[in-house]
C-alpha positions as CSV (number, residue, x, y, z in Angstrom):
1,X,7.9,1.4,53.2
2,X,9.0,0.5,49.5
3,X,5.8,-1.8,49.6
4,X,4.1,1.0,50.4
5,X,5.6,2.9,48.0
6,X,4.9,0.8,45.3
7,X,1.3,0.1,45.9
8,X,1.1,4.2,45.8
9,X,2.4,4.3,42.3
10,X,0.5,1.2,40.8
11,X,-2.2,3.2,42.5
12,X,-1.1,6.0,41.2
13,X,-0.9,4.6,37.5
14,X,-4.0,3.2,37.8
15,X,-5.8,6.5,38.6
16,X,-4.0,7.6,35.3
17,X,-4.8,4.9,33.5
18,X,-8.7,5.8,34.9
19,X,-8.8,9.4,34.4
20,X,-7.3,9.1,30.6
21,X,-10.5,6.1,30.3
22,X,-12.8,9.0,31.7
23,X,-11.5,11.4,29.3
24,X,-12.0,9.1,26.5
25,X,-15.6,8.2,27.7
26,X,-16.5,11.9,28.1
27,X,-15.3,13.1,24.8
28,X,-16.9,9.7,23.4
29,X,-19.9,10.8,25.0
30,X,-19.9,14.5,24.0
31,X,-19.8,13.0,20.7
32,X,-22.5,11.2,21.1
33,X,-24.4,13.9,22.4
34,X,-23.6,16.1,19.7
35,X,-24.3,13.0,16.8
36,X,-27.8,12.4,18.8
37,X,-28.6,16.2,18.8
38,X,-27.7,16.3,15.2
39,X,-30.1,13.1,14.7
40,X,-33.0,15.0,16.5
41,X,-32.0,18.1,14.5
42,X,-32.4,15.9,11.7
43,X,-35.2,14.2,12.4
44,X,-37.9,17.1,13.6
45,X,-36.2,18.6,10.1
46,X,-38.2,15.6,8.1
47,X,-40.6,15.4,10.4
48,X,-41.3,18.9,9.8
49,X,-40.8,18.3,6.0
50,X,-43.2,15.5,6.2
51,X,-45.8,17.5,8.0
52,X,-45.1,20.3,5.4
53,X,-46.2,17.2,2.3
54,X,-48.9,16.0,4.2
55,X,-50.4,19.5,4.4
56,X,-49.1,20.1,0.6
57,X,-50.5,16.9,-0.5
58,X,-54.1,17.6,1.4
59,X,-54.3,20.6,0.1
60,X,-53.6,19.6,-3.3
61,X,-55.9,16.9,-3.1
62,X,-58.4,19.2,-1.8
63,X,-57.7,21.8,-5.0
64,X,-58.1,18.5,-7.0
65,X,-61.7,17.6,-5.5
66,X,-62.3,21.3,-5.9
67,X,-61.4,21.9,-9.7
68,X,-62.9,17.8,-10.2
69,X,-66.2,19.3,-8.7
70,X,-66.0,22.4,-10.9
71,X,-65.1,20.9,-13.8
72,X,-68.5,18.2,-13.4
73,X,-70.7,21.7,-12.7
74,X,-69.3,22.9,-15.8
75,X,-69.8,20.2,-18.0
76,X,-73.0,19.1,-16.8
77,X,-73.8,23.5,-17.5
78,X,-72.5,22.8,-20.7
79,X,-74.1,19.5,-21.5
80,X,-77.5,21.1,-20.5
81,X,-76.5,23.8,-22.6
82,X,-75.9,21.9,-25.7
83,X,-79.0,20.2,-25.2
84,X,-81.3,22.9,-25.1
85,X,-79.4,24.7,-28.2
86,X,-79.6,21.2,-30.2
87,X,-83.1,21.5,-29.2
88,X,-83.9,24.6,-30.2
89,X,-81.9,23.9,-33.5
90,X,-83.6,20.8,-34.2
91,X,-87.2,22.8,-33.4
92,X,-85.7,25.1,-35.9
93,X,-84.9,22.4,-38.6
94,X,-88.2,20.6,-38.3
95,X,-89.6,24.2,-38.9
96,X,-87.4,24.7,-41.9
97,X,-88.5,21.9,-43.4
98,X,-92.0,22.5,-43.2
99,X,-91.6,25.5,-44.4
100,X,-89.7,23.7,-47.4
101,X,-91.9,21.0,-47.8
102,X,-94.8,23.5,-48.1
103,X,-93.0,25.3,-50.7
104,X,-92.3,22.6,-52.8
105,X,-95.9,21.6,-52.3
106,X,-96.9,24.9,-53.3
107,X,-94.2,25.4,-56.1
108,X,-96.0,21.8,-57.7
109,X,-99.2,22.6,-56.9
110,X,-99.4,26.1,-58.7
111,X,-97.4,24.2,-61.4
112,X,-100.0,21.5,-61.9
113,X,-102.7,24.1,-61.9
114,X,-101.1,26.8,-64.2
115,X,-100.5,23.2,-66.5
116,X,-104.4,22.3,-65.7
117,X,-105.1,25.8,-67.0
118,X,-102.7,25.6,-70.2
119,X,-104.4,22.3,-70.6
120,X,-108.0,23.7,-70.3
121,X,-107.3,26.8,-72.7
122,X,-105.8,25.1,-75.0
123,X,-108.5,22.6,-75.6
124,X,-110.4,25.8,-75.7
125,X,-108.7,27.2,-78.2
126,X,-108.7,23.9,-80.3
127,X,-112.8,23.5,-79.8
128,X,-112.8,27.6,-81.0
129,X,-110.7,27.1,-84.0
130,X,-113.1,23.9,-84.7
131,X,-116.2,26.1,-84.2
132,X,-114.7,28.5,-86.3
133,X,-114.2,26.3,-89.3
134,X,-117.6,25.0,-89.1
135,X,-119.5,28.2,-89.0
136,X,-117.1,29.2,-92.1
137,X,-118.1,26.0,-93.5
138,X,-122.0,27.0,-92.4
139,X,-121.8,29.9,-93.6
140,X,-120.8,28.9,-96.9
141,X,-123.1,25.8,-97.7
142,X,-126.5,27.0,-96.3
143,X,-127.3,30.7,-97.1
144,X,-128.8,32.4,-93.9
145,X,-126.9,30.4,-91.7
146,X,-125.3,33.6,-89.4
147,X,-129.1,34.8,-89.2
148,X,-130.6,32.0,-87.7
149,X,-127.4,31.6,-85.4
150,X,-127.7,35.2,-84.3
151,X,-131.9,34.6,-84.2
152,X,-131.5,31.4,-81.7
153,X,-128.9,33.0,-80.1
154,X,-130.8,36.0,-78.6
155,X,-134.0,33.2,-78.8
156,X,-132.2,30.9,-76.6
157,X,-130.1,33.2,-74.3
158,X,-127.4,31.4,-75.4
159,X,-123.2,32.4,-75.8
160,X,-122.0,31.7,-79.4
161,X,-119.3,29.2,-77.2
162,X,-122.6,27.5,-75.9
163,X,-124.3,27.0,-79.5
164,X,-120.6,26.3,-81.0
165,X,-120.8,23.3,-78.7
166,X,-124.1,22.6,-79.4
167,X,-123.7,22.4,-83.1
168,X,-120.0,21.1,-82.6
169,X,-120.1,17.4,-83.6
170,X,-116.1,17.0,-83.4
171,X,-115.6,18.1,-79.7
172,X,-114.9,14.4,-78.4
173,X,-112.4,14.2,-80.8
174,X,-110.8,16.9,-79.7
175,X,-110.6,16.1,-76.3
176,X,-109.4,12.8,-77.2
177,X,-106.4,14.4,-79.0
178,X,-105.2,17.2,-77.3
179,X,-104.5,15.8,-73.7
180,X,-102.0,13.3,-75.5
181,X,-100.4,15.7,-78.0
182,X,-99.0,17.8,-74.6
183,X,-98.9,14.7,-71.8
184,X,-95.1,13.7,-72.4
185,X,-94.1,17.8,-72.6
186,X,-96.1,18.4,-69.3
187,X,-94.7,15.6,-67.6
188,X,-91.5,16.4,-68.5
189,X,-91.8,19.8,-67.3
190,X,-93.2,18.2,-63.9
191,X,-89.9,16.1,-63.9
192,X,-87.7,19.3,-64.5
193,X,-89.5,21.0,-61.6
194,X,-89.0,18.5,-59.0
195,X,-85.0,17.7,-60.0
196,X,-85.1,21.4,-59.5
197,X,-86.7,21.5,-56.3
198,X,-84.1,18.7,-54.9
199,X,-80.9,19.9,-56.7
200,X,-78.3,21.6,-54.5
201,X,-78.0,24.5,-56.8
202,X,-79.6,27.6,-57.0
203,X,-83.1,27.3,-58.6
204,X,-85.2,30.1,-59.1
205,X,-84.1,31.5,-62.2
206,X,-84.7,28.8,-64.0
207,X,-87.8,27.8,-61.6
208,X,-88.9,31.6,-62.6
209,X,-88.2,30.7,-66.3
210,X,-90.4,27.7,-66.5
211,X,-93.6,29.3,-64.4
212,X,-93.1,32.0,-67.2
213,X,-93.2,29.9,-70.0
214,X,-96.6,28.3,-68.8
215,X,-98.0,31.4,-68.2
216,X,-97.1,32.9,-71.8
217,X,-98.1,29.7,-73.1
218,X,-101.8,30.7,-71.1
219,X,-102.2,34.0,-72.3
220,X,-101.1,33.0,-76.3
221,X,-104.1,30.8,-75.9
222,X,-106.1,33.3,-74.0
223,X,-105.2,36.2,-76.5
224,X,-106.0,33.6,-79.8
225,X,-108.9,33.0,-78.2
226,X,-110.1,36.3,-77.7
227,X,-109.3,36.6,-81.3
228,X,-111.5,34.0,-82.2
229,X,-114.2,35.3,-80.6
230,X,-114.6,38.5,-81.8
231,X,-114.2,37.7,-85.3
């Protein structure tokens, strides 16, 4: 019986011993449980977070293509843009300076004419004078002289410029001289003209001033001439 009885309690203990163990093992395990839930928890959190970049990060990149795209359409617009206004605004330019270089051709070529004409009227003017002094002269060293101009005159159908030159034995002369007596001032004057014409400042006063001068110059000798003539 006390065998018995013994083997009862160790049994006894034992099952004490085993169901403190269990105890242990199930709270260990309800721990576990709890710590693995929480993992999970954790886990489908970042996955979920992930996910939520993944989208964020496609969708960025997509924005990125988009605005990339938008920003080539753009500046290929604005290229083709800038082209066709550079274009137009070199069209424009090469118009411009036509338009320049045709007034600068004009501006020297009514300068070299009106300079021609000064040229011309004043070697007019010289041969007048010239004739002048030789019908005075005439006149006073063979009596009659005036008649018989005035006779072959009307005889001839002749000016009194065309028997002037006729009689006019000093015209080469003339010629000779006069062209050399101006050349330096009308070069100089086509000089001033052109510095003008290329100079950043404003021009056309002076331009103005110098076109007037010549044309004075033209009708002084014009006006003498006149003078001449009907004396």
């Amino acid at each position: 019986l006390d065998s018995y009885k013994n083997r009862l309690q160790a049994v006894t203990r034992e099952k004490q011993i085993l169901e403190t163990r269990y105890g242990q093992l199930v709270e260990e395990h309800q721990k576990l449980k709890t710590r693995f839930e929480d993992i999970q928890i954790k886990h489908r959190s970042e996955e979920q977070q992930l996910r939520q970049y993944r989208l964020n990060q496609e969708q960025l990149n997509q924005e990125l293509l988009t605005a990339r795209r938008s920003s080539e359409q753009q500046l290929l617009a604005l290229n083709a843009k800038s082209q066709d206004a550079l274009s137009k605004i070199t069209l424009e330019l090469n118009r411009t300076q036509r338009r320049l270089n045709e007034y600068e051709r004009f501006t020297n070529g009514l300068l070299h004419e009106m300079i021609r004409r000064s040229i011309q009227m004043n070697d007019i003017l010289k041969r007048a004078r010239e004739h002048q002094r030789q019908r005075e002269s005439f006149s006073m060293t063979l009596p009659g002289y005036d008649t018989a101009m005035n006779t072959a005159s009307k005889i001839l159908n002749l000016t009194q410029d065309d028997l002037d030159d006729i009689m006019s034995t000093t015209d080469e002369s003339f010629q000779a001289h006069s062209k050399p007596d101006n050349s330096d001032k009308n070069e100089k004057i086509r000089q001033k003209v052109s510095k003008l014409l290329v100079s950043q400042e404003e021009f056309s006063g002076k331009l103005l001033k110098i076109f007037s001068k010549q044309l004075d110059e033209i009708q002084e000798a014009d006006r003498n001439l006149s003078t001449i003539r009907n004396t």
